[in-house]
C-alpha positions in Angstrom: -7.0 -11.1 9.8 -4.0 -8.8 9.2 -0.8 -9.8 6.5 1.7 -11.6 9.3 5.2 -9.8 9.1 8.0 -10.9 6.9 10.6 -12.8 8.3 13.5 -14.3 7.6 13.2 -16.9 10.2 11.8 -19.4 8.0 14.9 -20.0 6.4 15.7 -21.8 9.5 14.4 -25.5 9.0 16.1 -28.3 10.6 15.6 -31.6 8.6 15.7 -32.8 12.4 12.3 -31.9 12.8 10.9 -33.8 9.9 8.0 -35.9 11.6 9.1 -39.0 10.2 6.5 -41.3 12.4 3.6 -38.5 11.7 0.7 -38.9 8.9 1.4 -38.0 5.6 -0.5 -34.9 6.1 1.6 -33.5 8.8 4.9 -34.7 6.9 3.7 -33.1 3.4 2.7 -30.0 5.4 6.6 -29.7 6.6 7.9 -30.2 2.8 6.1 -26.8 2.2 8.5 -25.4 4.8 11.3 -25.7 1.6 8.8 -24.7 -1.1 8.0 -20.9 0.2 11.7 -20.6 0.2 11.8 -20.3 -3.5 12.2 -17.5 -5.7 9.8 -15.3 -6.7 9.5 -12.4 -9.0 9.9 -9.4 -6.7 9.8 -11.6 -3.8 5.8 -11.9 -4.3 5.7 -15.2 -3.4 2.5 -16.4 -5.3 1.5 -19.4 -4.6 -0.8 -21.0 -2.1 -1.1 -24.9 -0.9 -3.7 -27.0 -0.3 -2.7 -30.5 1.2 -5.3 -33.4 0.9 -3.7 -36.5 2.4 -0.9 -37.4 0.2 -1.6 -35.0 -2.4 -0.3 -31.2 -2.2 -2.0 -28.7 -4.7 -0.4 -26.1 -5.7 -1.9 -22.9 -7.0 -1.2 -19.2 -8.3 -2.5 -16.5 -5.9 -3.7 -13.6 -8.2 -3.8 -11.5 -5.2 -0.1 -11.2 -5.2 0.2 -11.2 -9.2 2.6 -8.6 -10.7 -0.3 -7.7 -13.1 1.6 -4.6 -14.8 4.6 -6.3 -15.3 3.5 -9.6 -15.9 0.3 -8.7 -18.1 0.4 -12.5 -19.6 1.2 -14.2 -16.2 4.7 -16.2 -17.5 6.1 -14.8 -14.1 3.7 -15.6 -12.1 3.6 -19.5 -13.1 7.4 -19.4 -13.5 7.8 -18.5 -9.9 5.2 -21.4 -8.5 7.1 -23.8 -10.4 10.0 -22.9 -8.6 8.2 -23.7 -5.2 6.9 -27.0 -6.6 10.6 -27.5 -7.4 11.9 -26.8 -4.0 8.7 -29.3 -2.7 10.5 -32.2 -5.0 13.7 -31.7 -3.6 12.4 -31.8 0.0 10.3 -34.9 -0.7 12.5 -37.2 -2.7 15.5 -36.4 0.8 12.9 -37.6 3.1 11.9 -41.1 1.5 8.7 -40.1 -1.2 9.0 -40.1 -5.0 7.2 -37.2 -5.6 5.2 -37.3 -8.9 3.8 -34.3 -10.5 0.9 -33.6 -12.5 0.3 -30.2 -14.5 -3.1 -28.5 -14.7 -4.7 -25.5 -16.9 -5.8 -23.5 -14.2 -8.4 -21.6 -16.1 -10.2 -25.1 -15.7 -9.3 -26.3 -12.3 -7.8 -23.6 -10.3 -5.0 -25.4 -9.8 -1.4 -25.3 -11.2 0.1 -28.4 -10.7 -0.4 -31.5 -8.2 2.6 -33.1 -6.3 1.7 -36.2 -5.1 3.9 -38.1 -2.9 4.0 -42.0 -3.7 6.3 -44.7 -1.7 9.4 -45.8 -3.2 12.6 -44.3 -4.9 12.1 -42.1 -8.1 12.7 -43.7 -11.5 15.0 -40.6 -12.0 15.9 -38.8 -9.0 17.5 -35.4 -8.2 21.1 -34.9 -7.1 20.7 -35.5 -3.6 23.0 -32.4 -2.4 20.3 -30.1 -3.8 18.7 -30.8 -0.7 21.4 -29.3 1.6 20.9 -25.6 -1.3 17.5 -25.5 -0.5 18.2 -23.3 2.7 21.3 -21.8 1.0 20.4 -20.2 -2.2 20.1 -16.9 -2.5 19.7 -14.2 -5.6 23.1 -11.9 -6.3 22.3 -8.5 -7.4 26.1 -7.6 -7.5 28.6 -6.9 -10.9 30.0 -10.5 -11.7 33.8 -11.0 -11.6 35.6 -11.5 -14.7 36.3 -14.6 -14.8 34.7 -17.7 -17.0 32.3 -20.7 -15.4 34.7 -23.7 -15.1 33.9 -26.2 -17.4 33.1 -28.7 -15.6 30.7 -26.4 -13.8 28.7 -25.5 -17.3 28.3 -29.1 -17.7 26.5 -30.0 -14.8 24.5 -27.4 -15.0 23.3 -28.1 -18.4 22.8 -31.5 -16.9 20.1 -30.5 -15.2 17.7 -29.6 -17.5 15.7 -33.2 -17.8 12.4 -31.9 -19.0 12.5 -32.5 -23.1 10.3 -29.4 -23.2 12.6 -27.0 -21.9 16.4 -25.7 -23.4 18.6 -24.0 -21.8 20.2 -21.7 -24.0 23.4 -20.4 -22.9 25.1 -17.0 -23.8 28.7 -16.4 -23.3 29.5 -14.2 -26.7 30.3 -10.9 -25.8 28.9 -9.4 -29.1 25.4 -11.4 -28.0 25.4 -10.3 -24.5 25.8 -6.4 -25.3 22.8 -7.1 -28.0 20.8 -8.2 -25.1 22.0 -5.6 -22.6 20.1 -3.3 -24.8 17.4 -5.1 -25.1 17.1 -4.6 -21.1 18.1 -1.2 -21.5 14.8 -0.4 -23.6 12.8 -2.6 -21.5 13.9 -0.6 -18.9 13.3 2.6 -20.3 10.2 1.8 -21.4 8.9 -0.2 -18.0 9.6 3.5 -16.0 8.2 5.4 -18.2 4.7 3.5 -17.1 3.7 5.0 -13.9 1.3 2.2 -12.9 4.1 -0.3 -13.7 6.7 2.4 -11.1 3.6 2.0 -8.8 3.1 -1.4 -8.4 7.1 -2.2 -8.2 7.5 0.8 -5.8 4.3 -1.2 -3.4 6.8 -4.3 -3.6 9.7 -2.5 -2.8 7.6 -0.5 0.1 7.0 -3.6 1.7 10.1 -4.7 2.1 10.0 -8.2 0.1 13.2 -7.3 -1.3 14.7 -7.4 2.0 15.5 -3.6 3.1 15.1 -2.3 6.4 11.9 -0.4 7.1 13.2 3.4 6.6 15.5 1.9 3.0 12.1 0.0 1.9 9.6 3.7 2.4 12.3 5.8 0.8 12.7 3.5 -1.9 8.6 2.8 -2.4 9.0 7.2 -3.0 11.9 6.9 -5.1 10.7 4.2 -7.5 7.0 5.4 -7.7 7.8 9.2 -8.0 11.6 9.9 -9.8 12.2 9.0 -13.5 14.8 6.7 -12.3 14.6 4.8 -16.3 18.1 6.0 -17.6 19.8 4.8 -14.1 18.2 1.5 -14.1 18.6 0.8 -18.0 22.5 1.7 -17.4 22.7 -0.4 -14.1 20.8 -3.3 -15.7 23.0 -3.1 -18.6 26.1 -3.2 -17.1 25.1 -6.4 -15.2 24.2 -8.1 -18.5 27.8 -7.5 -19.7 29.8 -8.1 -16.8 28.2 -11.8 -16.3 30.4 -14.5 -17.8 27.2 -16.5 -18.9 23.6 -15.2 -19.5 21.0 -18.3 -19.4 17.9 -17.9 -21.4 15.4 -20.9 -20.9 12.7 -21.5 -23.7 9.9 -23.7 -24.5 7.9 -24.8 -27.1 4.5 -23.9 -25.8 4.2 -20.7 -23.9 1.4 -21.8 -21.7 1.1 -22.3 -17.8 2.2 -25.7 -17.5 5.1 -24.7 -19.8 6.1 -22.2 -17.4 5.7 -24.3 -14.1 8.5 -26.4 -15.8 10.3 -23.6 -16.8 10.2 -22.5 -12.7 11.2 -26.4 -12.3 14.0 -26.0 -14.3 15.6 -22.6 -13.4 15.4 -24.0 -9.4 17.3 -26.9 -10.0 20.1 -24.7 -11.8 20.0 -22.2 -9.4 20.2 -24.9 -6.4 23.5 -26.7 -7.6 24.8 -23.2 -9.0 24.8 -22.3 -5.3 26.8 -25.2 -4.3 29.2 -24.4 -6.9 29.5 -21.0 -5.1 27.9 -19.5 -8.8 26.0 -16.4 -8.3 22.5 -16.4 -9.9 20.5 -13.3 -11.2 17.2 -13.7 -12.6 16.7 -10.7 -14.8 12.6 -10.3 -16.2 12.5 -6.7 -17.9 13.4 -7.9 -21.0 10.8 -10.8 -21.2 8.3 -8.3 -19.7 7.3 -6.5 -22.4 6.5 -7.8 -26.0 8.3 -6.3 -28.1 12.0 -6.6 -26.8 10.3 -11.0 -25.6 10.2 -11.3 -29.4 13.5 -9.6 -30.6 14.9 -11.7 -27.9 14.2 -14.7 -29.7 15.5 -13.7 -33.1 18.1 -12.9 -31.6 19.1 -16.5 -29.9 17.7 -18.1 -33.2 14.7 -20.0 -31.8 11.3 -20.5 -32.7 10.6 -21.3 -28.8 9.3 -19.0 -26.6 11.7 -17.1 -23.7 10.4 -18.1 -20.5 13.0 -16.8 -18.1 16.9 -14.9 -18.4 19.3 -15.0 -15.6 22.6 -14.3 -15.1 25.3 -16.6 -14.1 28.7 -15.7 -12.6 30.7 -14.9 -9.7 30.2 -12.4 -6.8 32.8 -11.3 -4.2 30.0 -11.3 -1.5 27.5 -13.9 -0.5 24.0 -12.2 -1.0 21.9 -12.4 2.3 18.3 -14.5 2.0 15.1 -11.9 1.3 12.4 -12.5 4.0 9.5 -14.5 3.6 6.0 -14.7 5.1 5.2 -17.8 7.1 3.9 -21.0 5.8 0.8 -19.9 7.4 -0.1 -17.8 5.1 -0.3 -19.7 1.8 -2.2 -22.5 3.3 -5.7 -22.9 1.7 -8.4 -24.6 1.8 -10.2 -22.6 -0.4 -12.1 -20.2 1.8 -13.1 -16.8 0.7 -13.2 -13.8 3.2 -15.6 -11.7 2.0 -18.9 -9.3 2.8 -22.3 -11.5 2.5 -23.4 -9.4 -0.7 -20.5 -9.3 -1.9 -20.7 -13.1 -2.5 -24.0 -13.0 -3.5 -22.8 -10.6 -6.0 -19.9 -13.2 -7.3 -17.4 -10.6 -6.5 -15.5 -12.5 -4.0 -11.9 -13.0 -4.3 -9.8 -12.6 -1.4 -8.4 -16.3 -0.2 -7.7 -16.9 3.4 -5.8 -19.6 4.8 -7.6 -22.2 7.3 -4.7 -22.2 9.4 -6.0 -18.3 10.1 -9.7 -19.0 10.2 -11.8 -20.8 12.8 -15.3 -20.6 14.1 -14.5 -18.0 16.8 -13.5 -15.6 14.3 -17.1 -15.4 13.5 -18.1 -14.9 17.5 -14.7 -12.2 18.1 -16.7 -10.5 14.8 -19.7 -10.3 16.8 -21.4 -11.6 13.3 -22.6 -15.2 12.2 -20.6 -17.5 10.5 -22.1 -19.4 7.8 -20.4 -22.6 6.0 -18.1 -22.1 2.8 -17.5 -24.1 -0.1 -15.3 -22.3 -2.5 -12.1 -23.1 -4.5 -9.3 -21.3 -5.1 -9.9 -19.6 -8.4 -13.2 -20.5 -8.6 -15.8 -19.6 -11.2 -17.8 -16.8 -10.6 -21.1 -19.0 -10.5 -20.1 -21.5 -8.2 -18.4 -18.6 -5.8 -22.0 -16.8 -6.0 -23.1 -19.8 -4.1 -21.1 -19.9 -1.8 -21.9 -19.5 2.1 -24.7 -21.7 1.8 -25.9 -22.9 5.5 -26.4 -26.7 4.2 -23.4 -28.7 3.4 -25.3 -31.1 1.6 -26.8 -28.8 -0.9 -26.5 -29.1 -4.6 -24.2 -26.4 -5.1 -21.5 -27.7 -2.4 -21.9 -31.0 -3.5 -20.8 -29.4 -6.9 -18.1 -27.1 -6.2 -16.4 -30.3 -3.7 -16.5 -32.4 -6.6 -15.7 -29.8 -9.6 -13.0 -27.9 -7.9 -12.1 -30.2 -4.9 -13.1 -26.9 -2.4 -13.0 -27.8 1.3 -16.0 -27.1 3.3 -15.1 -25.2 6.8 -17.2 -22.3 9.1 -16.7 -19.1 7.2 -17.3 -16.0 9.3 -19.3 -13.0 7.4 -20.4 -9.8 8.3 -23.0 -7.4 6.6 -21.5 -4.6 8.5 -18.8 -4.7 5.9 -15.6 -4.5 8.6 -12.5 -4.2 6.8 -8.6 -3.2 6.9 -7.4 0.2 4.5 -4.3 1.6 4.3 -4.0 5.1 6.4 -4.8 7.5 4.0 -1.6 9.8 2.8 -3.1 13.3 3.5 -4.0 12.1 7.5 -0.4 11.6 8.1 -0.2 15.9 7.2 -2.7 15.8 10.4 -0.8 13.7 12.3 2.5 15.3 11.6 0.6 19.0 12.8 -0.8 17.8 15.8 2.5 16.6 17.2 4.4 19.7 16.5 1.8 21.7 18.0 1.4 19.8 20.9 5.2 21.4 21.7 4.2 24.8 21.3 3.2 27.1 24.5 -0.6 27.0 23.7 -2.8 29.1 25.9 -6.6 28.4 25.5 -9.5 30.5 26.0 -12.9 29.5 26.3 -15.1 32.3 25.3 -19.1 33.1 24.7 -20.8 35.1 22.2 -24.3 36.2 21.5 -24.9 35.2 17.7 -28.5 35.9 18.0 -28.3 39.2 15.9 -25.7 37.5 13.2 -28.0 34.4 12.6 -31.1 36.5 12.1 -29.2 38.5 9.4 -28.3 35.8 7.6 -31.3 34.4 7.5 -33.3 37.3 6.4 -30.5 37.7 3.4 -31.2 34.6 2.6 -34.8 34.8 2.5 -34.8 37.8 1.0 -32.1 37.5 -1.8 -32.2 33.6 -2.2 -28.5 33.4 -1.7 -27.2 31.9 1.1 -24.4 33.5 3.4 -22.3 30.6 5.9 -21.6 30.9 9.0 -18.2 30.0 8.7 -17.5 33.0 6.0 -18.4 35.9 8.9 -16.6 34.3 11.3 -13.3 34.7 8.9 -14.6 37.8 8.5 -15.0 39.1 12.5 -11.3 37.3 13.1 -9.1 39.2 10.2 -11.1 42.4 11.1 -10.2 42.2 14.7 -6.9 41.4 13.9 -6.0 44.4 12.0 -7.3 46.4 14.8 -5.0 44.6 16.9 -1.9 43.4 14.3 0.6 42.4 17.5 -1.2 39.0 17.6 -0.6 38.2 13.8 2.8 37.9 14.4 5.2 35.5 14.2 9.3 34.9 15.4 11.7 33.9 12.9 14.6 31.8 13.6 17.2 34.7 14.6 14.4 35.4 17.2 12.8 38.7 15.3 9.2 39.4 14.7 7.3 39.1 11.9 4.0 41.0 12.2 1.7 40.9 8.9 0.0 43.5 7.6 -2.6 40.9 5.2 -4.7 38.4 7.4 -4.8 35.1 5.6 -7.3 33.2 7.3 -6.5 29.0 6.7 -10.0 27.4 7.3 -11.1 24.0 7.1 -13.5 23.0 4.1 -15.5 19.9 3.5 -15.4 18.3 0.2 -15.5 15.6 -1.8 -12.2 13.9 -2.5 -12.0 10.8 -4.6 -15.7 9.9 -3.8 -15.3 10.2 0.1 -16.1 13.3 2.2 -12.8 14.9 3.6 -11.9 18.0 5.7 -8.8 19.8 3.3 -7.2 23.5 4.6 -7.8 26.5 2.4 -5.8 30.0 2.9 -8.1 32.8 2.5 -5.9 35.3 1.7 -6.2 38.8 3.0 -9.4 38.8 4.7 -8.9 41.8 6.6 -9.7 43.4 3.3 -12.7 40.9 1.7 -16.5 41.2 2.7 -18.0 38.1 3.9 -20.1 37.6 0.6 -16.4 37.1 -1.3 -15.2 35.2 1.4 -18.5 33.1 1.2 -18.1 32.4 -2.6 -14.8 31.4 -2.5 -15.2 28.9 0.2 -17.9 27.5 -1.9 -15.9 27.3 -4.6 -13.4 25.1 -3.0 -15.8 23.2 -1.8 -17.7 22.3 -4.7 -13.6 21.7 -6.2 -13.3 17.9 -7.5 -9.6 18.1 -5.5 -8.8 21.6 -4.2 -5.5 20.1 -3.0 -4.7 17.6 -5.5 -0.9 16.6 -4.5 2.0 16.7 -6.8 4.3 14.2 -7.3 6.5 15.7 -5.0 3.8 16.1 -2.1 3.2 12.2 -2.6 6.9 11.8 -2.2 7.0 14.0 0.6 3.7 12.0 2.6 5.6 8.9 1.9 9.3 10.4 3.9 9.8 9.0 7.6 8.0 11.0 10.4 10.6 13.0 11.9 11.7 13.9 8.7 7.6 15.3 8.1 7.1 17.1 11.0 10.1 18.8 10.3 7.8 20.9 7.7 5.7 22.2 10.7 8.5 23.9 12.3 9.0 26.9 9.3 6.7 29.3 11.6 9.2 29.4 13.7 12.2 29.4 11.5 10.9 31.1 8.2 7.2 33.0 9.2 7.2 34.4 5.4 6.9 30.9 4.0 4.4 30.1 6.4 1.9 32.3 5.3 2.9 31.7 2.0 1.8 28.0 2.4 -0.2 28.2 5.6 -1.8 31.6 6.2 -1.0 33.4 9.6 -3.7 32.8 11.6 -6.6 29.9 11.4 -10.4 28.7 12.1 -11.2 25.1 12.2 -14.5 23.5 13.0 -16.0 20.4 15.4 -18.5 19.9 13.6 -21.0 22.1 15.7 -21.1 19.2 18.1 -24.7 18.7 16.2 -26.9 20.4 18.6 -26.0 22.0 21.8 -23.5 23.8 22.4 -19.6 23.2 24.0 -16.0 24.1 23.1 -13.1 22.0 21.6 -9.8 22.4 22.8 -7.0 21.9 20.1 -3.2 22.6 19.8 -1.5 24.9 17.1 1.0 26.5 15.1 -0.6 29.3 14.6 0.3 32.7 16.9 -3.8 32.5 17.0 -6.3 30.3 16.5 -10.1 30.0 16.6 -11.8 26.9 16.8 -15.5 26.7 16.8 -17.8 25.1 18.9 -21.3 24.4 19.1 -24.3 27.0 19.8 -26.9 26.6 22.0 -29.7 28.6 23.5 -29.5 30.2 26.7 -31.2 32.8 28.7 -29.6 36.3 28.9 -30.3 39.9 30.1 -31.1 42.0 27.2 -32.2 45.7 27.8 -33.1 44.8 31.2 -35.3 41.5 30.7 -34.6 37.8 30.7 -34.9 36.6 27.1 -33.7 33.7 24.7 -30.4 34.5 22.8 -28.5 32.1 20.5 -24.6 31.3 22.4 -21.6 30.2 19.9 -18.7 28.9 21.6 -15.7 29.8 20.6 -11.9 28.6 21.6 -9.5 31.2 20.9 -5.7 30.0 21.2 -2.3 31.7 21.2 0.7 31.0 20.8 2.1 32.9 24.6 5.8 32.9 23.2 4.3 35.9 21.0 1.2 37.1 22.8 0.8 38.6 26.4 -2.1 37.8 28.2 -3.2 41.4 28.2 -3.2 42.1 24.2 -4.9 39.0 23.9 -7.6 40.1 26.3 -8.1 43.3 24.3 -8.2 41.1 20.8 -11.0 38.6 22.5 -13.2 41.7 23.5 -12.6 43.2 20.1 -13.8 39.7 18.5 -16.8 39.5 20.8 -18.1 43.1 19.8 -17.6 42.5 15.9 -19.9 38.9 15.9 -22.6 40.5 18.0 -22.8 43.1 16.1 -23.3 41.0 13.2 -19.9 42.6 11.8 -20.2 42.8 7.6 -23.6 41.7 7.3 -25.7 44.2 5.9 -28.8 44.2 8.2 -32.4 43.9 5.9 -35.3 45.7 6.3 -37.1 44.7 8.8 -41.0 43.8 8.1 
């Protein structure tokens, strides 16, 4: 149920293929093939289909709304008109008069209605827009300087049919440098916004704006994290001025259907423009934000409302196409993917295409599939009612006649399954594993008797009602048998020297709670060697109980968001720069399985540490103990090193050290007994 990849493929349509002789649902299906090659704002491509015989509805898909940047939705309307343009076009070249009907979509759900009647249209469209359809593309370039022909202007104007749209056309240098400023503080003003730098930044991170992968990540960081408002406002600017022509297109109304002509309108202008080899530049900052949409219209002298600015000019390059997602994926028939109480709830929202959905889903799922009845857009109420096992119910009957929702097997599953994004701070874990995995780790697997440590710590806790972990006097056996033994918290630098540290900071594992899920975050302890295990205790708790205790800065984010190689670069420092390893990392660490619940066992885990301990599970086994068989309590411990730095034989001597210091229930004052 995954997003398809963009692709650029679909640019390739052959009118060849049209099936001329097919029904009129498979031929309005192909005419879709030209509407998803429209323009979009921010290559969003918002729109879905939903073809009923002759008739093809078109609606906005909120999912991919530009809701920061397009708070009133003119954008979002603008660009569907453009596909229902581009749907026009293809229809009238292949023998229909396509007749369109505009809807308020707050009522219906839907945006407009193309329906595609016999005959010639009482007033048709060039007929070489067709043959721009596959052509046009969006110039982000600095316009030559040189006028539009005349002739050119004039056919262009021509276009505009709809008596509810004017094209109002700027060629005044004094007006154009007005409005460049205008952009300029929308700009500013649009970066100073994080949320508005993080939802353009998610755009630009998918690669709708047609980068390469590694271009499209870097520039998601770059947008989302660097005040980039003073570099855009003076690129932006500069591309206002050095156009021949800005194009501002107002209506009367500023309402939906007034913007799905505007979309109309703008299409057919950019579709000749790009037979006249004219670069077009749709520019939406300044219209984006209120205050610089109103001085906009002072400053052009109307009472109408600006819809949409673009630029008009020439460009020494042809721009390439941006990628697109497959037809596929905006086909509807109003099904809603979605948990069983979250329906019930009303909260579904997420459409699915049919063409993506059958009744196996449901079996592959291994969860029933109950029938759906839900528009696009739906009302809450009606949606609550949804996935309803009788088709001839009430509430279907309603929502098929209200909304003109399609009824179809819609798999469900109360176990909730679902797609999220890899969270940011895993790829940290990711990145550590790999470089460790290249280190010469030498593992050893070792037992101790914890019998002695675990009675202390529960009689202190009995006795004081303050609880000591388990976790806290292991840091505190480790650091103390390394300073006995300070040749294993060492570390070569990248002229080949060693580092050895007198200060044992100890990085352990700690479980907390990071934006309402339970997560396992590092914490340096830092010189251990020197701390009791009660200060070591409360400061573990402390992170712990921490709402973020390694809350990320704006660079970290940026940082998470770099390509891989470029990450795992950061794990090399102990080997380049030991001093700012311990500074970030510590020099030596303890990390946890979990216990393995009960029982015991050992976990075997690569490093970049010199030494390492990882904990394992305890169990009880029999041992000799002053000459009799008795019960004891076993922890299992891994101990790893790092044998470019460590000898087998100091490392022997630092594991016996380690063992003597936990049975001897090192740093835990021993109670009185009763």
């Amino acid at each position: 149920m995954s997003r398809p990849p963009l692709t650029r493929s679909v640019w390739d349509v052959d009118a060849d293929d049209f099936p001329a002789d097919g029904a009129v649902h498979d031929r309005a299906r192909f005419l879709l093939r030209y509407a998803i090659l429209a323009p979009s704002s921010h290559n969003s491509q918002p729109w879905t289909f939903d073809v009923h015989d002759d008739e093809i509805r078109f609606a906005a898909d909120e999912s991919r709304w530009l809701d920061v940047a397009d708070p009133d939705q003119r954008e979002l309307y603008v660009s569907v008109g453009c596909a229902v343009e581009n749907c026009c076009v293809a229809a009238e070249h292949f023998g229909f008069d396509p007749q369109v009907e505009y809807h308020d979509p707050a009522s219906t759900g839907r945006v407009a209605t193309v329906r595609l009647a016999d005959g010639a249209p009482a007033d048709p469209h060039p007929p070489e827009l067709f043959d721009a359809l596959t052509t046009r593309a969006t110039s982000h370039a600095v316009f030559e300087d040189r006028p539009l022909a005349p002739a050119t202007r004039q056919r262009l104007a021509a276009l505009v049919r709809d008596d509810d749209v004017t094209l109002q056309v700027v060629d005044d240098p004094d007006t154009k440098a007005a409005i460049a400023q205008l952009q300029a503080e929308a700009d500013r003003l649009q970066m100073d916004d994080p949320e508005y730098r993080r939802e353009l930044g998610h755009w630009v991170g998918l690669g709708a704006l047609g980068s390469s992968w590694l271009a499209a990540r870097v520039g998601q960081a770059v947008v989302t994290h660097l005040d980039i408002g003073d570099r855009e406002a003076a690129k932006n600017s500069k591309l206002i001025t050095s156009a021949p022509v800005v194009a501002v297109l107002t209506t009367p109304a500023d309402d939906p259907p007034a913007r799905v002509r505007t979309g109309q309108t703008f299409e057919r202008v950019a579709l000749l423009a790009s037979l006249q080899d004219v670069a077009v530049h749709p520019m939406s900052q300044t219209l984006e934000r209120p205050e610089t949409r109103s001085r906009l219209a002072d400053l052009l002298g109307t009472t109408d409302s600006p819809q949409h600015l673009f630029r008009l000019g020439y460009a020494d390059e042809s721009p390439e196409h941006t990628p697109r997602w497959p037809l596929s994926e905006f086909l509807t028939g109003g099904v809603i993917w979605c948990r069983s109480e979250e329906l019930r709830a009303g909260r579904a929202r997420r459409t699915v295409p049919l063409s993506r959905l059958s009744e196996r889903d449901g079996d592959s799922l291994g969860c029933p599939t109950r029938l759906g009845v839900v528009a696009p857009s739906t009302p809450p109420d009606v949606v609550a009612g949804a996935g309803i096992p009788d088709i001839s119910s009430p509430v279907a009957l309603s929502a098929i006649k209200r909304y003109g929702a399609s009824p179809c097997r819609l798999p469900m599953s109360d176990d909730g399954d679902r797609i999220e994004p890899f969270p940011a701070r895993r790829r940290g874990t990711v990145d550590y594993m790999r470089a460790a995995g290249r280190r010469s780790n030498v593992h050893g697997l070792v037992e101790v008797d914890v019998t002695e440590a675990r009675r202390r710590i529960a009689a202190i806790d009995a006795e004081t009602g303050t609880s000591l972990s388990f976790t806290a006097f292991l840091v505190a056996c480790l650091a103390r048998a390394i300073a006995d033994h300070p040749q294993v918290n060492a570390y070569r630098d990248w002229r080949g020297r060693l580092h050895v540290f007198e200060d044992v900071d100890v990085n352990v594992l700690v479980e907390t709670t990071i934006r309402g899920e339970r997560m396992a975050v590092p914490h340096v302890v830092r010189a251990a060697n020197e701390r009791s295990v009660r200060s070591i205790h409360d400061e573990i708790r402390a992170t712990r109980e921490s709402a973020d205790p390694t809350a990320l800065s704006r660079l970290d984010e940026l940082a998470f968001r770099l390509p891989g190689f470029l990450r795992r670069l950061v794990w090399r420092l102990p080997q380049w720069f030991p001093e700012r390893w311990k500074a970030v990392a510590g020099t030596v660490a303890v990390t946890s399985v979990g216990m393995f619940g009960a029982g015991g066992g050992w976990a075997v885990s690569p490093t970049n540490y010199t030494v390492q301990l990882t904990v394992g599970g305890i169990s009880e086994q029999p041992r000799v103990v002053d000459g009799e068989i008795t019960t004891r309590e076993v922890l299992d411990l891994t101990v790893t090193f790092d044998h470019d730095v460590v000898d087998g034989a100091p490392a022997a001597r630092f594991v016996q050290r380690l063992r003597e210091l936990a049975e001897d229930a090192h740093g835990l004052e021993s109670p009185q007994e009763p």
